[in-house]
C-alpha positions as CSV (number, residue, x, y, z in Angstrom):
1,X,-0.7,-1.7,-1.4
2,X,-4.0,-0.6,-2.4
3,X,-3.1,2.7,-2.1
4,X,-0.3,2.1,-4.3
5,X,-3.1,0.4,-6.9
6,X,-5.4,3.8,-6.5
7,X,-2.4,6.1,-7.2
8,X,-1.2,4.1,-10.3
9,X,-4.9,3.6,-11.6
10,X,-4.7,7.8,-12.2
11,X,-2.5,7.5,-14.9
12,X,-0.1,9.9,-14.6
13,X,3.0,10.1,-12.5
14,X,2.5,13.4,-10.8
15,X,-0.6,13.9,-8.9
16,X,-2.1,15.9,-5.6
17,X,-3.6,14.2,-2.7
18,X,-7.1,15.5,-3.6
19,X,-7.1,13.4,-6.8
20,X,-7.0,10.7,-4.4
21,X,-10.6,11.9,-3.5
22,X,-11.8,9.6,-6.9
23,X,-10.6,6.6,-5.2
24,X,-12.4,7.0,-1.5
25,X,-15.4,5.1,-3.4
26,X,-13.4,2.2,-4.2
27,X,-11.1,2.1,-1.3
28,X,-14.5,1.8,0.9
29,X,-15.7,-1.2,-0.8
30,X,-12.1,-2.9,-0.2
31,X,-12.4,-1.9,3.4
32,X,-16.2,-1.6,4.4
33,X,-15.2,-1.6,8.1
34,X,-12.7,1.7,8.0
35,X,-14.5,4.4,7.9
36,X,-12.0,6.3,7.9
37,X,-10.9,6.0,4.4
38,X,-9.9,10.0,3.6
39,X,-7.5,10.2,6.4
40,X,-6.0,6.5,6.1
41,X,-4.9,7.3,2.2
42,X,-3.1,10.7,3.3
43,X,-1.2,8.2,6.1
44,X,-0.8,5.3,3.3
45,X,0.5,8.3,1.4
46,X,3.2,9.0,3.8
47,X,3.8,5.3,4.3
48,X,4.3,5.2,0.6
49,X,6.8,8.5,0.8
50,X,8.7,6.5,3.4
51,X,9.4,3.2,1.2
52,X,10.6,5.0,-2.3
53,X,6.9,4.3,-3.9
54,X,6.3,8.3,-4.0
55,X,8.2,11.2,-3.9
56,X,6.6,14.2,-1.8
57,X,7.4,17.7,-3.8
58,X,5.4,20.1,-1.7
59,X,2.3,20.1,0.8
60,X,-0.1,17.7,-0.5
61,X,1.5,17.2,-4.2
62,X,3.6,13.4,-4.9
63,X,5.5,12.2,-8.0
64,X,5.1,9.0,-8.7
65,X,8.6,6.8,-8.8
């Protein structure tokens, strides 16, 4: 779900996985021990997709739901 918190904290309803790239700072002090953080949002992304949350609308671009 804290993916879910960084992609609503953008403000806006469509947005591209890089914009994501402004929340890697604050996604690694919620989870000091992934270091991983870059590739675990694009899965969480996916995860998200999955589960209504996002909707994909072409390589690397989402629409908020």
């Amino acid at each position: 779900m804290d993916v879910l918190t960084a992609v609503r904290s953008l403000g806006k309803r469509e947005f591209a996985a890089k914009d994501m790239n402004a929340k890697i700072k604050d996604l690694s002090r919620l989870h000091p021990n992934n270091h991983h953080v870059r590739e675990k949002i694009r899965q969480q992304l996916q995860v998200l997709r999955d589960k209504g949350f996002v909707e994909f609308l072409e390589r690397g671009n989402y629409r908020l739901r």
